[in-house]
N, CA, C and O atoms as a DFTB+ gen file, in Angstrom:
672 C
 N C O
     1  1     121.900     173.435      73.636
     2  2     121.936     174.790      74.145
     3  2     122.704     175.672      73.158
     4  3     123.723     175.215      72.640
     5  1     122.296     176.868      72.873
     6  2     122.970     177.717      71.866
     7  2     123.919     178.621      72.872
     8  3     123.757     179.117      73.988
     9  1     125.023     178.582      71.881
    10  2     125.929     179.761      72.358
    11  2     127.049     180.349      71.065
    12  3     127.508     179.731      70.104
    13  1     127.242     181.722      71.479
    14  2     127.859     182.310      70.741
    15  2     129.928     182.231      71.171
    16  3     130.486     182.143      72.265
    17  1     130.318     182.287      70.232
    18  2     131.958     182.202      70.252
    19  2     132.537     183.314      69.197
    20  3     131.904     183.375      68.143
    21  1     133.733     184.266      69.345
    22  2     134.102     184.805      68.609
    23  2     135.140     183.884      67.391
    24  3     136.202     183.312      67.637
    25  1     134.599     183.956      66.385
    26  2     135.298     183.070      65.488
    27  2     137.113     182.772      65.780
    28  3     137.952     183.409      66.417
    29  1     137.172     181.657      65.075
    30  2     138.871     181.343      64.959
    31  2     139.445     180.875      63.410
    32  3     138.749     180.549      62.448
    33  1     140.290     180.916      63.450
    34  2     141.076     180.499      62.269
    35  2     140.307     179.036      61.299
    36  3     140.056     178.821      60.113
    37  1     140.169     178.382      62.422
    38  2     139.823     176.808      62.033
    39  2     138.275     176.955      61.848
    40  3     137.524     176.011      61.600
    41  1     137.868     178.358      62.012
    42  2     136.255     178.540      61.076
    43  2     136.183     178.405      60.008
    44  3     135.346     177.706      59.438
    45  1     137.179     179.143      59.423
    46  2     137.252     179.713      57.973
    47  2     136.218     178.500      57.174
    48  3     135.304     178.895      56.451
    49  1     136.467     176.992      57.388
    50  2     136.130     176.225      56.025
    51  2     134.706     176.524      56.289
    52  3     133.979     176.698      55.311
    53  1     134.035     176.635      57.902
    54  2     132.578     176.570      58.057
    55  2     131.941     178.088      57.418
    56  3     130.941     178.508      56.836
    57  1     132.576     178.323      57.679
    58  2     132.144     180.083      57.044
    59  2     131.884     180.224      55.655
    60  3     130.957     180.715      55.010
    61  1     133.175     179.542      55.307
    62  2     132.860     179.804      53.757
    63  2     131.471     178.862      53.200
    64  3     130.566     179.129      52.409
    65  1     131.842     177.472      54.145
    66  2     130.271     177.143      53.136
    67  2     129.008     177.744      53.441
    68  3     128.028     177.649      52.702
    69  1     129.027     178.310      54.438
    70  2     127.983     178.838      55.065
    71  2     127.532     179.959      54.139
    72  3     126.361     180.144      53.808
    73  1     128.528     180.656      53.772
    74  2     128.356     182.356      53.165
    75  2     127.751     181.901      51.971
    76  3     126.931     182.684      51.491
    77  1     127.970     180.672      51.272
    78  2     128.088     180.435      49.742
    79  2     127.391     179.549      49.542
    80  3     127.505     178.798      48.573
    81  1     126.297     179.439      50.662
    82  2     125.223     177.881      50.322
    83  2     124.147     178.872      49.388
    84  3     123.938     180.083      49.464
    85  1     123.627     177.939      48.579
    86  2     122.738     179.249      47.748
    87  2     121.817     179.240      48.674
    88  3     121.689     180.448      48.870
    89  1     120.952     178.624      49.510
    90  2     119.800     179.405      50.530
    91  2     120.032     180.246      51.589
    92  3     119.186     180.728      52.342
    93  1     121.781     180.470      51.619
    94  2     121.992     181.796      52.099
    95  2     122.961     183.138      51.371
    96  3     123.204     184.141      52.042
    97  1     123.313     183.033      50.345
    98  2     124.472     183.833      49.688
    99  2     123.317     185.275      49.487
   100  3     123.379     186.470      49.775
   101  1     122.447     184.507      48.932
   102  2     121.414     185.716      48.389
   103  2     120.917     187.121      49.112
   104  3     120.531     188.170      48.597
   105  1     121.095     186.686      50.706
   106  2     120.354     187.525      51.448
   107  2     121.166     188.269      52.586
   108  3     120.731     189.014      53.465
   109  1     122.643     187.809      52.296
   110  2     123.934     188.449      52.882
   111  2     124.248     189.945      51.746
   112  3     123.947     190.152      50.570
   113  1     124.871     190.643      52.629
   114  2     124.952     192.257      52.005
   115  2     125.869     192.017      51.227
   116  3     126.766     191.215      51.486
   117  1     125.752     192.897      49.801
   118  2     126.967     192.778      48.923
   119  2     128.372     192.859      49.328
   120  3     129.293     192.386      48.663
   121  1     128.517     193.526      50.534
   122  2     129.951     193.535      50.368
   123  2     130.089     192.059      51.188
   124  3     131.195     191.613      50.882
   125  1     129.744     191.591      51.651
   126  2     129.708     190.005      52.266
   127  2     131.495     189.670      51.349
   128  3     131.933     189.861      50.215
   129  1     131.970     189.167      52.487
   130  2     133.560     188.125      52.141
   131  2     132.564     186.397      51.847
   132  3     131.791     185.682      52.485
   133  1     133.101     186.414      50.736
   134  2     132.951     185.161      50.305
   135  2     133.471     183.648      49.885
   136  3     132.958     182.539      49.730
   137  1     135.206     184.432      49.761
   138  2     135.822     184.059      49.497
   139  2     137.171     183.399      50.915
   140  3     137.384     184.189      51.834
   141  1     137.672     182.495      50.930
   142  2     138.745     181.962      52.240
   143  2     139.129     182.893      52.764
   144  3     138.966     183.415      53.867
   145  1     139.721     183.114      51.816
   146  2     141.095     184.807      52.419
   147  2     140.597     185.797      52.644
   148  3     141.087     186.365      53.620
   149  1     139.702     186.363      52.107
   150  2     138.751     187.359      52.664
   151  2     137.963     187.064      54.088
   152  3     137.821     187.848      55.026
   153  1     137.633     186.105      54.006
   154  2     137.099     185.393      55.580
   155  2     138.146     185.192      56.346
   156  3     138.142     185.710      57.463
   157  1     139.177     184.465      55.953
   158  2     140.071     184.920      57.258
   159  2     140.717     186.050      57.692
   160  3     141.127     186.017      58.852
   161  1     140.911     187.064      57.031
   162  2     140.739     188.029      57.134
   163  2     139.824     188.782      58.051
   164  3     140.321     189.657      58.760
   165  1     138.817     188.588      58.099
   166  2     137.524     189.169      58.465
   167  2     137.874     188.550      60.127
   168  3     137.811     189.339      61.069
   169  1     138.166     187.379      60.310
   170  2     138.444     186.419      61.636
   171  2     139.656     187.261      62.259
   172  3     139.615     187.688      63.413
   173  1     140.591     187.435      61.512
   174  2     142.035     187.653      62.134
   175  2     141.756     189.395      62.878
   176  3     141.924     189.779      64.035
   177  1     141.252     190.184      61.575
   178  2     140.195     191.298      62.328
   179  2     139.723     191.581      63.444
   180  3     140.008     192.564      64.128
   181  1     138.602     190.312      63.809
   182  2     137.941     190.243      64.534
   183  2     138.894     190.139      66.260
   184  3     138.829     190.746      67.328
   185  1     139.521     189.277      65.829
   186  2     140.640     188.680      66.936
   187  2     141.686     190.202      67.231
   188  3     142.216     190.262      68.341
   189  1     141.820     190.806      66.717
   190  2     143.003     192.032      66.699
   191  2     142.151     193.230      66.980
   192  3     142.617     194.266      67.455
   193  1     140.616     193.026      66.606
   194  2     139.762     194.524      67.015
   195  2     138.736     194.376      67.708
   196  3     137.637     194.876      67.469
   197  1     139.066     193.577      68.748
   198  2     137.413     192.749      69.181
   199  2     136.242     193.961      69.781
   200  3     135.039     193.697      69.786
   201  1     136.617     194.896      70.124
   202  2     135.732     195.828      70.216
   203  2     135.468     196.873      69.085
   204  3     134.847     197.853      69.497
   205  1     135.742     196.896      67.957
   206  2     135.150     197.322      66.853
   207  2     134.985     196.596      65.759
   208  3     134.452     196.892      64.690
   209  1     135.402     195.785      66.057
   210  2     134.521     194.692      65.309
   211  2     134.583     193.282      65.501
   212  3     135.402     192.916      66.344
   213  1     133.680     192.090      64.722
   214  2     133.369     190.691      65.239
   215  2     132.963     189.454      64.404
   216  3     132.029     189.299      63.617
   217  1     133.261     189.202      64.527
   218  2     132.496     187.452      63.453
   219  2     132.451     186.646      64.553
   220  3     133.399     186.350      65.281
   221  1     131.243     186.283      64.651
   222  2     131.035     185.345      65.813
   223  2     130.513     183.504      65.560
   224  3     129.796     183.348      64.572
   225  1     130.729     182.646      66.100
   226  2     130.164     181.188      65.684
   227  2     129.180     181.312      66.620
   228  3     129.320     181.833      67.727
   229  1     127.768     180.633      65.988
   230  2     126.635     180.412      66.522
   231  2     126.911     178.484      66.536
   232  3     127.197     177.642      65.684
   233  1     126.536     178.478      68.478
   234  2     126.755     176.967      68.306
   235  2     125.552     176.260      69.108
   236  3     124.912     176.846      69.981
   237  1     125.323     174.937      68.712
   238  2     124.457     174.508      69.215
   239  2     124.642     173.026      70.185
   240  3     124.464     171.966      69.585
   241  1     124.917     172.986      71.336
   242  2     125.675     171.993      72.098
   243  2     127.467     171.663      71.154
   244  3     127.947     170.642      70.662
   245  1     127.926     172.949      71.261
   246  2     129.116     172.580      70.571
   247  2     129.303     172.312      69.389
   248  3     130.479     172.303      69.025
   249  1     128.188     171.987      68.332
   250  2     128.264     171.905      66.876
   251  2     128.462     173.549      66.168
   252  3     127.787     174.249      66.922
   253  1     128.938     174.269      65.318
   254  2     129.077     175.547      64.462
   255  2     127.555     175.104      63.515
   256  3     127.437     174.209      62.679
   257  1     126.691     175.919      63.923
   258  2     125.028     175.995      63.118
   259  2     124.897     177.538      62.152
   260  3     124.176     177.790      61.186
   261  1     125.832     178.325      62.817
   262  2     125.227     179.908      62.083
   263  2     126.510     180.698      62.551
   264  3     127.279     180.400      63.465
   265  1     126.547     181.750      61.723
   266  2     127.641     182.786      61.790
   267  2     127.010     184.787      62.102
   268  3     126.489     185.539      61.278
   269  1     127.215     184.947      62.971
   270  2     126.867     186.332      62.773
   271  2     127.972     187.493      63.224
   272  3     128.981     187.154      63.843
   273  1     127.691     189.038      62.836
   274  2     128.805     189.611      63.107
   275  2     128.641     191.408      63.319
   276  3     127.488     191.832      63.391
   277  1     129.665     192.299      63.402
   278  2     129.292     193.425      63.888
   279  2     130.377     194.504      63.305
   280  3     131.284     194.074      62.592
   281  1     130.288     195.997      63.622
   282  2     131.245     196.705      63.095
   283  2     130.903     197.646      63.736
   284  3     129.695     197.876      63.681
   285  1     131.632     198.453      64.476
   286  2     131.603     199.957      64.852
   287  2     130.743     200.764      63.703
   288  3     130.980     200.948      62.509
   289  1     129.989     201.044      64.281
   290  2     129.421     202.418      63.008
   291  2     129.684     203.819      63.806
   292  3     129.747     204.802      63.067
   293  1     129.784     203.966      64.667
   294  2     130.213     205.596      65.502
   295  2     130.367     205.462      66.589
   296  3     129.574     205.412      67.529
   297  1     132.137     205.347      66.481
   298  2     132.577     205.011      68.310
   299  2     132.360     205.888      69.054
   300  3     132.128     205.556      70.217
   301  1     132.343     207.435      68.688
   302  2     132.190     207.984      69.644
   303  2     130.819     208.039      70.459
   304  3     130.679     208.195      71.672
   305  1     129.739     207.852      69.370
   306  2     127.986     207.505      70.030
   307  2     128.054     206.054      70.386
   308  3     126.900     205.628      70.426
   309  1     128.901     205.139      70.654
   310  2     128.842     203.988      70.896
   311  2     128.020     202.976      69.922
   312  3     127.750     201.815      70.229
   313  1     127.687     203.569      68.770
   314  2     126.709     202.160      67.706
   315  2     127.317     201.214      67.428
   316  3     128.467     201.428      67.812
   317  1     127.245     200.146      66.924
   318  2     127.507     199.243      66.623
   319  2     126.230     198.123      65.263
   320  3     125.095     197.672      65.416
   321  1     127.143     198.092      64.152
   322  2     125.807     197.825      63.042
   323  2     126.509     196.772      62.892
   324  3     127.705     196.551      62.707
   325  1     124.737     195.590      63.096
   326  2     125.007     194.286      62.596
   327  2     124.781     193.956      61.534
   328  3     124.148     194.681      60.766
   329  1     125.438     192.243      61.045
   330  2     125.617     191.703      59.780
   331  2     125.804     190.514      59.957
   332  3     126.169     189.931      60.977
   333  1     125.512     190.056      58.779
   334  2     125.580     188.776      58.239
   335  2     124.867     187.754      58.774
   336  3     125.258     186.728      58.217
   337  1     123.816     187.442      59.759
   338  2     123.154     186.899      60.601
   339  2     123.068     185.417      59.832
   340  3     122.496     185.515      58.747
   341  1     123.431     184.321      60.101
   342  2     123.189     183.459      59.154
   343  2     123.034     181.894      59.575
   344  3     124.102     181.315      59.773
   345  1     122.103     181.301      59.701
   346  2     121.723     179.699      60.000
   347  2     122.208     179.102      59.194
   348  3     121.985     179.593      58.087
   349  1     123.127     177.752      59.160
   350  2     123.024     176.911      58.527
   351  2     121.499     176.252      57.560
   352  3     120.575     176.220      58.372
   353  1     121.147     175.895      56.554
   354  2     119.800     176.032      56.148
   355  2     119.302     174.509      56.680
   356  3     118.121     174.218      56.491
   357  1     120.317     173.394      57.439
   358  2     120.032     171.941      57.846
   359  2     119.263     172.938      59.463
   360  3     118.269     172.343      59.879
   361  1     119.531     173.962      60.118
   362  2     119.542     173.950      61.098
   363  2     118.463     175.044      61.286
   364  3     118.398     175.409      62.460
   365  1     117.657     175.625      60.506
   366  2     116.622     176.156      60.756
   367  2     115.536     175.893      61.065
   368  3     115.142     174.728      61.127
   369  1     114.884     176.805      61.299
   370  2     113.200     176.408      62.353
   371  2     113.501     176.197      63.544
   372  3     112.398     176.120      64.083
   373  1     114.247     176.055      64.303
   374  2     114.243     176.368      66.091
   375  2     114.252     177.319      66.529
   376  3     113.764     177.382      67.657
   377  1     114.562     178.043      66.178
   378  2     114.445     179.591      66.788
   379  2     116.207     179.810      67.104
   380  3     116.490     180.521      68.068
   381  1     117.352     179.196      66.289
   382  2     118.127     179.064      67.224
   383  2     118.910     181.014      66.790
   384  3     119.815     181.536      67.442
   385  1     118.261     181.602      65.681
   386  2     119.042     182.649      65.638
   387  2     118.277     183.451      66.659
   388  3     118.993     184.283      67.216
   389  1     117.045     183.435      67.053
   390  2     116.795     183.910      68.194
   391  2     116.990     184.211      69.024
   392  3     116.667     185.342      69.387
   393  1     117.883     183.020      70.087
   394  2     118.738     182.784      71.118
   395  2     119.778     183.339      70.534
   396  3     119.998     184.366      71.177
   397  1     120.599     183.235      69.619
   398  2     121.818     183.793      69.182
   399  2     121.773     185.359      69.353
   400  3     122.637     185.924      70.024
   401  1     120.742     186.063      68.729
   402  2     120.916     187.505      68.324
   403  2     120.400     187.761      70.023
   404  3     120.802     188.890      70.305
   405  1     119.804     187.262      71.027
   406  2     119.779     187.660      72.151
   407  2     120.860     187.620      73.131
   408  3     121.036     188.480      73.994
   409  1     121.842     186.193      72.891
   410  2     123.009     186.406      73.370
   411  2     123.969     187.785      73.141
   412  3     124.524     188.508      73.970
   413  1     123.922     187.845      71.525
   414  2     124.689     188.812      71.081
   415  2     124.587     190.530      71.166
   416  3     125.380     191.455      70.993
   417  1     123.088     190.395      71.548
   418  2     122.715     192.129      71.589
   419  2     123.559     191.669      73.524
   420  3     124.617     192.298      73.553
   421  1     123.479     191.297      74.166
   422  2     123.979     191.451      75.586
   423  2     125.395     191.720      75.278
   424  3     126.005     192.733      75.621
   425  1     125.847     190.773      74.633
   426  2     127.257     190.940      74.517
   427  2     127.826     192.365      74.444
   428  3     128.644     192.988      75.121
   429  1     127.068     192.648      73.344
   430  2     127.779     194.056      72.829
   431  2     127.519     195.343      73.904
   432  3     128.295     196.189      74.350
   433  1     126.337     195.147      74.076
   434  2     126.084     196.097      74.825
   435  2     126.012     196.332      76.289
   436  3     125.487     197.367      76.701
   437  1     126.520     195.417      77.138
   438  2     126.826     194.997      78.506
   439  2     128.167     194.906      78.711
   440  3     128.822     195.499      79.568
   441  1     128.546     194.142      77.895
   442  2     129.988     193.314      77.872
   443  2     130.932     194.283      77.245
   444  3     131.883     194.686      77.915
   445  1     130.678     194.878      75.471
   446  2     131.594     195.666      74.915
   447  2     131.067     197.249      75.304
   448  3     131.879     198.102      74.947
   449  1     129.884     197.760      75.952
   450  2     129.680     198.819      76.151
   451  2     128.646     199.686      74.887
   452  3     128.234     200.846      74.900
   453  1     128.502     198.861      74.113
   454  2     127.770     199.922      73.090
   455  2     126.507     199.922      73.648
   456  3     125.913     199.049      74.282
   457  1     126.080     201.419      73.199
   458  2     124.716     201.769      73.791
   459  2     123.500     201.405      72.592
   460  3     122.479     200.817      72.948
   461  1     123.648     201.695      71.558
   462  2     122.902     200.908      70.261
   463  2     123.115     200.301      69.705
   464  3     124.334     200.250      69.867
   465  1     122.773     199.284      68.653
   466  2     122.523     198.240      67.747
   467  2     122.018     198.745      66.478
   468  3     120.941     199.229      66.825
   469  1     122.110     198.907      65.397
   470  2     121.653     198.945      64.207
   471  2     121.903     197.502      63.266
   472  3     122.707     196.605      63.519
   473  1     121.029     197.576      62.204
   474  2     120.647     196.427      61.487
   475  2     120.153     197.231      59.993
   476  3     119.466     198.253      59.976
   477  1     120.510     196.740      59.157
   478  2     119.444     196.840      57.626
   479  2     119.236     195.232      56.899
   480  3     119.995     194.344      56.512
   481  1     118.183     195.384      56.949
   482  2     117.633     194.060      56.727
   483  2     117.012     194.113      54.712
   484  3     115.928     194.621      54.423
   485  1     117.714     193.656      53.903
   486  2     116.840     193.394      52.504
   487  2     115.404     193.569      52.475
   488  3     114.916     192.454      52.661
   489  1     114.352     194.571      52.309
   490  2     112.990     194.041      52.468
   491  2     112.451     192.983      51.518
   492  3     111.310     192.552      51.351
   493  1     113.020     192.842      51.239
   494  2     112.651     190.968      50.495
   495  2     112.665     189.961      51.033
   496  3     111.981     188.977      50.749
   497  1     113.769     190.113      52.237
   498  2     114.158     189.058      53.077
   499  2     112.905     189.085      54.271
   500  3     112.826     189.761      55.297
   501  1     112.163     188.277      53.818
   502  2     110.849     188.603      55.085
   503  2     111.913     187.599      56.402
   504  3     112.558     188.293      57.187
   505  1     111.999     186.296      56.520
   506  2     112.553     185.645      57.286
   507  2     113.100     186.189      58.347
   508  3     112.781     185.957      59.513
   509  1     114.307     187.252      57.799
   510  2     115.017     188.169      58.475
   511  2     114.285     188.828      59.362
   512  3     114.293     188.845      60.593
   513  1     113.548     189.455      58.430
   514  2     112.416     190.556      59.501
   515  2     111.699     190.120      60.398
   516  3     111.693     190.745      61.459
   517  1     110.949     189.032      60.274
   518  2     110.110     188.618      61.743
   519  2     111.124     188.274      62.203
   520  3     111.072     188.859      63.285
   521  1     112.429     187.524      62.195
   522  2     113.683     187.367      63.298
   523  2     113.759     188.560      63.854
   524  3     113.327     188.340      64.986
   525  1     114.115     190.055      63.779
   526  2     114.431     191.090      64.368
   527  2     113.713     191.269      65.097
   528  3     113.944     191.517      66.281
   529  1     112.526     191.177      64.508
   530  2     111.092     191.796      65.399
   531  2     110.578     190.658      66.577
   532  3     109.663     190.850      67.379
   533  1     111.261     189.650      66.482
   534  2     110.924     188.575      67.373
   535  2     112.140     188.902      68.717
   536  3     111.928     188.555      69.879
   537  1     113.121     189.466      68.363
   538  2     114.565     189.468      68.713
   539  2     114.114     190.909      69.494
   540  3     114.696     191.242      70.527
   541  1     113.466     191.400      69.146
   542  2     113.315     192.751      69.933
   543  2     113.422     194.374      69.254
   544  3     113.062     195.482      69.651
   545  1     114.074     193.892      68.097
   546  2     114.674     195.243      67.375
   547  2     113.247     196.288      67.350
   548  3     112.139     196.097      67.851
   549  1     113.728     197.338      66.632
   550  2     112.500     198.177      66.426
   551  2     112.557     198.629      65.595
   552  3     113.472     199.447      65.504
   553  1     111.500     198.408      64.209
   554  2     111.914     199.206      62.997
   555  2     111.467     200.217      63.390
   556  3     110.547     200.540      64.142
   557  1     112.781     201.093      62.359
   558  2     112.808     202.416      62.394
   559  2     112.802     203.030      61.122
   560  3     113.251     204.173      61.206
   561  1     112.359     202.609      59.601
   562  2     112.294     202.943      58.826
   563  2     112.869     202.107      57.626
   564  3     113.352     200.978      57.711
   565  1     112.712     202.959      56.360
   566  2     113.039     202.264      55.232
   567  2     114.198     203.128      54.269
   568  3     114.004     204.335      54.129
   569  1     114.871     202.772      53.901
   570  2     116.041     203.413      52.506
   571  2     115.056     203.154      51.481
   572  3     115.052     201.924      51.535
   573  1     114.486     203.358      50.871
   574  2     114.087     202.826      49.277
   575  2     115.454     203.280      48.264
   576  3     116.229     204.211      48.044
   577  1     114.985     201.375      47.687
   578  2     115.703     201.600      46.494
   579  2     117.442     201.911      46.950
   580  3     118.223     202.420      46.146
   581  1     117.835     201.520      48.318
   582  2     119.347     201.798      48.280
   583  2     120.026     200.939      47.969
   584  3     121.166     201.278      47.650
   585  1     119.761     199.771      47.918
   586  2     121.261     198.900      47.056
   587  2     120.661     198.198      45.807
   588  3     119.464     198.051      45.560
   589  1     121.939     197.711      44.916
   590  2     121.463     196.992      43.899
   591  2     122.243     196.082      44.461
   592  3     123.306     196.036      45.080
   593  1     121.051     195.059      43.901
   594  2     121.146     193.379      44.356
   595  2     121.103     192.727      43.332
   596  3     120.262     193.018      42.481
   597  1     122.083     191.566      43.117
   598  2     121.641     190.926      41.780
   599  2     121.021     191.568      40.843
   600  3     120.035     190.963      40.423
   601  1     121.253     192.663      40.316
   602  2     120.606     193.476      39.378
   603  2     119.129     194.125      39.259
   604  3     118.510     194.573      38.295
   605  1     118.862     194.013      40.436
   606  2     118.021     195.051      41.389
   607  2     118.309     195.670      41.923
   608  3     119.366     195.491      42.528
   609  1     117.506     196.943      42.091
   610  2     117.433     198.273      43.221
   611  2     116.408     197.470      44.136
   612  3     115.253     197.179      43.826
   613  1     117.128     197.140      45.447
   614  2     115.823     196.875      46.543
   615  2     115.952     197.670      47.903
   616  3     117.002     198.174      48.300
   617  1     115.016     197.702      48.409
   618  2     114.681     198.342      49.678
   619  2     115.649     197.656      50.806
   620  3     116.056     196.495      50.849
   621  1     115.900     198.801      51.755
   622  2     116.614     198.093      52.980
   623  2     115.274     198.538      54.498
   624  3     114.651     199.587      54.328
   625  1     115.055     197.967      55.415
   626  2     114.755     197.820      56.616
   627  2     115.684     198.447      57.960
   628  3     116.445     197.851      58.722
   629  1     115.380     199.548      57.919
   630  2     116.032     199.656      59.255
   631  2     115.368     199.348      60.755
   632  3     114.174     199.361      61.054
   633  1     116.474     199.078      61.568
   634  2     116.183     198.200      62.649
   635  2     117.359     199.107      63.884
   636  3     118.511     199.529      63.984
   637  1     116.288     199.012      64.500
   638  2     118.268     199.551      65.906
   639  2     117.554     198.892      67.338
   640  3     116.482     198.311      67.172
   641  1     117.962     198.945      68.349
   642  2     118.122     198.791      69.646
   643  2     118.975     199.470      70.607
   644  3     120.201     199.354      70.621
   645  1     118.269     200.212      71.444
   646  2     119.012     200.422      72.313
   647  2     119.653     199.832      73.831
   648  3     118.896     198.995      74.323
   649  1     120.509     200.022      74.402
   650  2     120.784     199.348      76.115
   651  2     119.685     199.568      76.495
   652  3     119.425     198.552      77.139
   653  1     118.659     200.341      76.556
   654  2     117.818     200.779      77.543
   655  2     116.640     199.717      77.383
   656  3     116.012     199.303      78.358
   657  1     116.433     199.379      76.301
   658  2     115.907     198.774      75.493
   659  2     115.538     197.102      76.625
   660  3     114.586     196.482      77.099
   661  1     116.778     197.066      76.567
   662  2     117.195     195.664      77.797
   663  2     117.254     195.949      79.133
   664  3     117.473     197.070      79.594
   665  1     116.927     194.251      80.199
   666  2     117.724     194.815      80.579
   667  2     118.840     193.827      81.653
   668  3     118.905     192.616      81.443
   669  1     119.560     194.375      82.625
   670  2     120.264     193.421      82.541
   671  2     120.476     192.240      83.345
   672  3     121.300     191.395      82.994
């Protein structure tokens, strides 16, 4: 059974390999923490701002499989923009970020009160994209050309959700 947990201290080692496996480093946003201290950091954060922001463990009967996470983008409109969405690469093909990003859109938006969800997804990263669109999101457009990646200019995917969207 999948379930989500707000990270702890004693993540940090799973995180880091997670962030830094090469079948996932590539498709995490540049500013991605990659490094221990920067990740715990990001945890201790999470624990001290839990409503503006989050790093969460994706688990699967109690094993740590995937990491995902969140940030206030405009408290006063209630958004909230996600990140880092990430499977272990032993633990893909079940659908388990599926269940995860469905736990997690409730969370936020039932539980912490936000009324939207935003997402930018790499358009390179197809994987990503049928996840959103399986997950419910709704694209809502494209940035061209807004970040450089590994020494590319690539496209981003926008994605949002609203409460209404769900329900409960």
């Amino acid at each position: 059974m999948t379930s989500i947990r707000r990270a702890r201290a004693d993540d940090v080692d799973f995180f880091h390999e997670l962030v830094n496996d090469e079948d996932v480093e590539p498709f995490l946003g540049g500013r991605a923490a990659l490094d221990r201290q920067s990740l715990l950091r990001e945890i201790e954060r999470s624990d001290s701002e839990p409503q503006e922001f989050g790093r969460f463990v994706i688990e699967v009967d109690g094993e740590r499989v995937g990491a995902m996470g969140f940030e206030v983008a405009n408290r006063r409109s209630q958004i909230a923009r996600l990140e880092r969405l990430a499977i272990h690469p032993a633990f893909r093909g079940h659908r388990i970020a599926d269940d995860a990003a469905r736990l997690f859109q409730r969370h936020l938006l039932f539980d912490l009160d936000y009324h939207r969800l935003e997402l930018e997804i790499y358009a390179f990263n197809e994987r990503a994209i049928a996840h959103a669109e399986r997950a419910g999101f709704v694209r809502e457009g494209v940035k061209r050309k807004a970040y450089l990646r590994h020494g590319d200019r690539v496209d981003a995917v926008l994605y949002g959700l609203l409460r209404d969207d769900l329900t409960e």
